[in-house]
C-alpha positions as CSV (number, residue, x, y, z in Angstrom):
1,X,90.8,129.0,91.7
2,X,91.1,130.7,88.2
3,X,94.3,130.7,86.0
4,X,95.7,134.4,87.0
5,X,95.9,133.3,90.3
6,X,98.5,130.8,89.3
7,X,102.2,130.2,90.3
8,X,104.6,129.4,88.0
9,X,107.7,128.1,88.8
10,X,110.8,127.4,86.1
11,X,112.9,124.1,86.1
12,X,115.2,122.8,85.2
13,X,116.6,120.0,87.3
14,X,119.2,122.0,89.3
15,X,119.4,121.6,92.7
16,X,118.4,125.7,92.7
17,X,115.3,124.9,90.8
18,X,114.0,121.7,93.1
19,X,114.0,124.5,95.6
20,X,112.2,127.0,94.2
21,X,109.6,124.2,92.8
22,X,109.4,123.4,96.9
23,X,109.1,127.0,98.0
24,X,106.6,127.7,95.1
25,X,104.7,124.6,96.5
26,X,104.2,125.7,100.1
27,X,103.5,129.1,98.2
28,X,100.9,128.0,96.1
29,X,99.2,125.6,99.1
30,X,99.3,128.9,101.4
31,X,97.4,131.0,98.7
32,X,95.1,127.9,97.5
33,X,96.4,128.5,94.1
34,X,97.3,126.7,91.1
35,X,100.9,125.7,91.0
36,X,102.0,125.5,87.1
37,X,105.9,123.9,86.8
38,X,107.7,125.2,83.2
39,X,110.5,123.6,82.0
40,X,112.1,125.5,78.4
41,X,114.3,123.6,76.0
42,X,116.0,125.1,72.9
43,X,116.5,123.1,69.6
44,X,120.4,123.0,71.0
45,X,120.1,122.0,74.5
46,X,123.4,120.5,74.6
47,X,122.4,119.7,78.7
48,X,119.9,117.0,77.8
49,X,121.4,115.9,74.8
50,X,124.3,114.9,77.1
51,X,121.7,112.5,78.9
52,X,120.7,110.7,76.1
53,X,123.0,107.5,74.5
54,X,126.2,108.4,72.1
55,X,124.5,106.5,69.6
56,X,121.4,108.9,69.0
57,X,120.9,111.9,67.7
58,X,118.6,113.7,70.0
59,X,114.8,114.3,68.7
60,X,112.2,116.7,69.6
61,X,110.3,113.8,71.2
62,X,113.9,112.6,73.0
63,X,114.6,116.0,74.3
64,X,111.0,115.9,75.8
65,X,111.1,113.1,77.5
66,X,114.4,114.1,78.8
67,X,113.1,117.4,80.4
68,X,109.8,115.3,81.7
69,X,112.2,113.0,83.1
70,X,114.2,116.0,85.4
71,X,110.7,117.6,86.0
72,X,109.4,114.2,87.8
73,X,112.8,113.8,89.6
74,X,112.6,117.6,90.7
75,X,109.0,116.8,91.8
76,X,110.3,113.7,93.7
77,X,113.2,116.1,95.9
78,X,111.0,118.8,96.8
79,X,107.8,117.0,97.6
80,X,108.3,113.4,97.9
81,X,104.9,111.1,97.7
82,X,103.1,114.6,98.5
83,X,102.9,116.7,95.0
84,X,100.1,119.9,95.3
85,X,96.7,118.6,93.9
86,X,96.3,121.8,91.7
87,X,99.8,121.1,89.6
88,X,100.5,121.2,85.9
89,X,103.6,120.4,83.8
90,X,104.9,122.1,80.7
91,X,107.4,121.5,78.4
92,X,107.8,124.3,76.3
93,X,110.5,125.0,73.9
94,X,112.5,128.4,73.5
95,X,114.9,130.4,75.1
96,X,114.1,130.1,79.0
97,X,113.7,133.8,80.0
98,X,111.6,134.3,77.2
99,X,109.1,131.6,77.9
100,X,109.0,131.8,81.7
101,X,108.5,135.7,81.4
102,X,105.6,135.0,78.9
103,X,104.0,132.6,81.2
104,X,103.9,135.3,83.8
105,X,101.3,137.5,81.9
106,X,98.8,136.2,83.5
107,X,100.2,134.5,87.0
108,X,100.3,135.9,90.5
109,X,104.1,135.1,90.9
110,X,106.7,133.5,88.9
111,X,109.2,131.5,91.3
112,X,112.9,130.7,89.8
113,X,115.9,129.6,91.2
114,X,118.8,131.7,91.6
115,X,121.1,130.2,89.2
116,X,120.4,127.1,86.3
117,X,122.5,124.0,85.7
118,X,124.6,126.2,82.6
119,X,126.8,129.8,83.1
120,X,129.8,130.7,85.7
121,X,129.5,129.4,89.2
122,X,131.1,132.5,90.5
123,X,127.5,134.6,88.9
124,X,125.8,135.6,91.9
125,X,122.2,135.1,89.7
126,X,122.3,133.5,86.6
127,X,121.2,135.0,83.4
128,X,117.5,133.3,83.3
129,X,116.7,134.5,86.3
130,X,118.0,138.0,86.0
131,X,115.8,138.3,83.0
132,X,112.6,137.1,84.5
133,X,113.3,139.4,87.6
134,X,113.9,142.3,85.1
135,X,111.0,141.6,82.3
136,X,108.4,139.6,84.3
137,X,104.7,140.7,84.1
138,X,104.5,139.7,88.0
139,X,106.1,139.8,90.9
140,X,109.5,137.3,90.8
141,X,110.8,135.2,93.6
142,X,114.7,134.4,93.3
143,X,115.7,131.2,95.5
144,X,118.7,130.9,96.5
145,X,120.8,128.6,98.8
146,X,119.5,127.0,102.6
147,X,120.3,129.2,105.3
148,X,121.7,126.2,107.1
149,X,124.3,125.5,103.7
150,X,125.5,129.2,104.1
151,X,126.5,129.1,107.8
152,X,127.9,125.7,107.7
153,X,130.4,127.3,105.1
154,X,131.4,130.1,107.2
Protein backbone atom coordinates (compact mmCIF):
# COMPACT_ATOMS: atom_id res chain seq x y z
CA UNK A 1 0.00 0.00 0.00
CA UNK A 2 1.51 3.49 -0.84
CA UNK A 3 -0.27 6.79 -0.24
CA UNK A 4 -1.69 7.46 -4.00
CA UNK A 5 -3.45 4.48 -3.70
CA UNK A 6 -5.52 5.96 -1.00
CA UNK A 7 -9.25 6.80 -0.51
CA UNK A 8 -10.36 9.69 0.87
CA UNK A 9 -13.58 10.19 2.06
CA UNK A 10 -15.19 13.79 3.43
CA UNK A 11 -17.26 14.03 6.77
CA UNK A 12 -19.00 15.64 8.32
CA UNK A 13 -21.47 13.86 10.57
CA UNK A 14 -24.51 13.85 8.24
CA UNK A 15 -26.33 10.91 7.91
CA UNK A 16 -25.02 11.35 3.85
CA UNK A 17 -21.54 11.34 4.94
CA UNK A 18 -21.66 8.08 7.48
CA UNK A 19 -22.64 6.50 4.24
CA UNK A 20 -20.20 7.47 2.04
CA UNK A 21 -17.42 6.82 5.00
CA UNK A 22 -19.26 3.01 4.88
CA UNK A 23 -19.21 2.74 1.07
CA UNK A 24 -15.62 4.12 1.02
CA UNK A 25 -14.77 1.43 3.61
CA UNK A 26 -15.98 -1.62 1.68
CA UNK A 27 -14.17 0.34 -1.15
CA UNK A 28 -11.01 0.70 0.27
CA UNK A 29 -11.10 -3.18 1.87
CA UNK A 30 -12.03 -4.37 -1.85
CA UNK A 31 -8.90 -2.54 -3.33
CA UNK A 32 -6.62 -3.25 -0.17
CA UNK A 33 -6.04 0.40 0.07
CA UNK A 34 -5.65 3.05 2.58
CA UNK A 35 -8.85 4.61 3.68
CA UNK A 36 -8.05 8.40 4.86
CA UNK A 37 -11.47 10.10 6.57
CA UNK A 38 -11.30 14.31 6.19
CA UNK A 39 -13.30 16.33 8.14
CA UNK A 40 -12.85 20.59 7.13
CA UNK A 41 -13.85 23.22 9.55
CA UNK A 42 -13.78 26.99 8.91
CA UNK A 43 -12.85 29.65 11.62
CA UNK A 44 -16.92 30.25 11.52
CA UNK A 45 -18.42 26.88 11.72
CA UNK A 46 -21.44 28.08 13.26
CA UNK A 47 -22.59 23.94 13.04
CA UNK A 48 -20.14 22.88 15.76
CA UNK A 49 -20.20 25.94 17.57
CA UNK A 50 -23.94 25.12 18.09
CA UNK A 51 -22.66 21.81 19.92
CA UNK A 52 -20.57 23.31 22.33
CA UNK A 53 -22.14 25.12 25.84
CA UNK A 54 -23.77 28.91 25.62
CA UNK A 55 -21.26 29.86 28.03
CA UNK A 56 -18.05 29.36 25.71
CA UNK A 57 -16.76 30.92 23.12
CA UNK A 58 -15.69 28.28 20.78
CA UNK A 59 -11.62 27.72 20.37
CA UNK A 60 -9.60 26.22 17.72
CA UNK A 61 -8.90 23.31 20.06
CA UNK A 62 -12.97 23.20 20.99
CA UNK A 63 -13.92 23.22 17.36
CA UNK A 64 -11.43 20.21 17.01
CA UNK A 65 -12.64 18.18 19.36
CA UNK A 66 -16.02 18.89 18.23
CA UNK A 67 -15.32 17.59 14.63
CA UNK A 68 -13.16 14.46 16.25
CA UNK A 69 -16.17 13.88 18.22
CA UNK A 70 -18.77 13.55 14.79
CA UNK A 71 -15.85 11.67 13.04
CA UNK A 72 -15.75 8.79 15.89
CA UNK A 73 -19.61 8.82 15.93
CA UNK A 74 -19.68 8.60 12.02
CA UNK A 75 -17.03 5.79 12.44
CA UNK A 76 -19.35 4.13 15.01
CA UNK A 77 -22.69 4.06 12.34
CA UNK A 78 -21.01 2.92 9.40
CA UNK A 79 -18.76 0.26 10.90
CA UNK A 80 -19.61 -0.54 14.27
CA UNK A 81 -16.64 -2.46 16.43
CA UNK A 82 -15.16 -3.20 12.85
CA UNK A 83 -13.19 0.16 11.58
CA UNK A 84 -10.59 -0.73 8.34
CA UNK A 85 -7.08 -1.41 9.80
CA UNK A 86 -5.47 0.95 7.14
CA UNK A 87 -7.61 4.27 8.49
CA UNK A 88 -6.50 7.78 9.24
CA UNK A 89 -8.30 10.87 10.64
CA UNK A 90 -7.87 14.43 9.69
CA UNK A 91 -9.11 17.48 10.88
CA UNK A 92 -8.23 20.04 8.66
CA UNK A 93 -9.41 23.61 8.57
CA UNK A 94 -10.73 25.55 5.48
CA UNK A 95 -13.42 25.82 3.21
CA UNK A 96 -14.52 21.99 2.63
CA UNK A 97 -14.39 21.79 -1.22
CA UNK A 98 -11.18 23.25 -1.20
CA UNK A 99 -9.48 20.94 1.26
CA UNK A 100 -11.23 17.64 0.13
CA UNK A 101 -10.29 18.50 -3.65
CA UNK A 102 -6.58 19.12 -2.49
CA UNK A 103 -6.50 15.92 -0.68
CA UNK A 104 -7.38 14.26 -3.85
CA UNK A 105 -4.03 15.09 -5.68
CA UNK A 106 -2.71 12.28 -4.88
CA UNK A 107 -5.67 9.58 -4.03
CA UNK A 108 -7.22 6.89 -6.14
CA UNK A 109 -10.86 8.22 -5.32
CA UNK A 110 -12.38 10.81 -3.22
CA UNK A 111 -15.89 9.48 -1.76
CA UNK A 112 -18.46 12.32 -0.51
CA UNK A 113 -21.81 12.29 0.31
CA UNK A 114 -24.47 13.79 -1.75
CA UNK A 115 -25.51 16.60 0.34
CA UNK A 116 -23.70 18.05 3.99
CA UNK A 117 -25.52 18.92 7.22
CA UNK A 118 -25.81 23.05 5.89
CA UNK A 119 -27.66 24.40 2.38
CA UNK A 120 -31.41 23.78 0.98
CA UNK A 121 -32.89 20.37 1.37
CA UNK A 122 -34.68 20.71 -1.83
CA UNK A 123 -30.66 20.80 -3.67
CA UNK A 124 -30.43 17.65 -5.34
CA UNK A 125 -26.25 17.76 -4.51
CA UNK A 126 -25.00 20.07 -2.21
CA UNK A 127 -22.46 22.64 -2.97
CA UNK A 128 -19.31 20.66 -1.43
CA UNK A 129 -19.91 17.94 -3.32
CA UNK A 130 -20.60 19.59 -6.55
CA UNK A 131 -17.26 21.21 -6.29
CA UNK A 132 -15.24 18.08 -5.51
CA UNK A 133 -17.06 16.26 -8.50
CA UNK A 134 -16.19 19.34 -10.73
CA UNK A 135 -12.46 20.22 -9.46
CA UNK A 136 -11.25 16.85 -8.02
CA UNK A 137 -7.78 15.55 -9.16
CA UNK A 138 -9.46 11.86 -9.16
CA UNK A 139 -12.21 10.15 -9.83
CA UNK A 140 -15.38 11.29 -7.23
CA UNK A 141 -18.06 9.06 -5.79
CA UNK A 142 -21.39 10.94 -4.90
CA UNK A 143 -23.60 8.86 -2.19
CA UNK A 144 -26.73 9.35 -2.05
CA UNK A 145 -29.76 7.85 -0.27
CA UNK A 146 -30.52 3.72 0.37
CA UNK A 147 -32.35 2.24 -2.42
CA UNK A 148 -34.62 0.71 0.15
CA UNK A 149 -35.38 4.70 1.71
CA UNK A 150 -36.33 5.71 -1.95
CA UNK A 151 -38.91 2.96 -2.71
CA UNK A 152 -40.40 3.00 0.68
CA UNK A 153 -41.23 6.74 -0.12
CA UNK A 154 -42.86 6.02 -3.38
Amino acid sequence: MNADQRIVVGVDGSDFSTKALRLAGRMARSLDAPLEVVTCLGTSDLFLASHLPEESSPTTTQLEETAKRFVDESLERAFGGDVPAALTRTVQFGPPAKVLVEASRDAQLLVVGRRGRGGFLAQIMGSVSGACAAHAHCPVLVVGDDEEKRQAAE
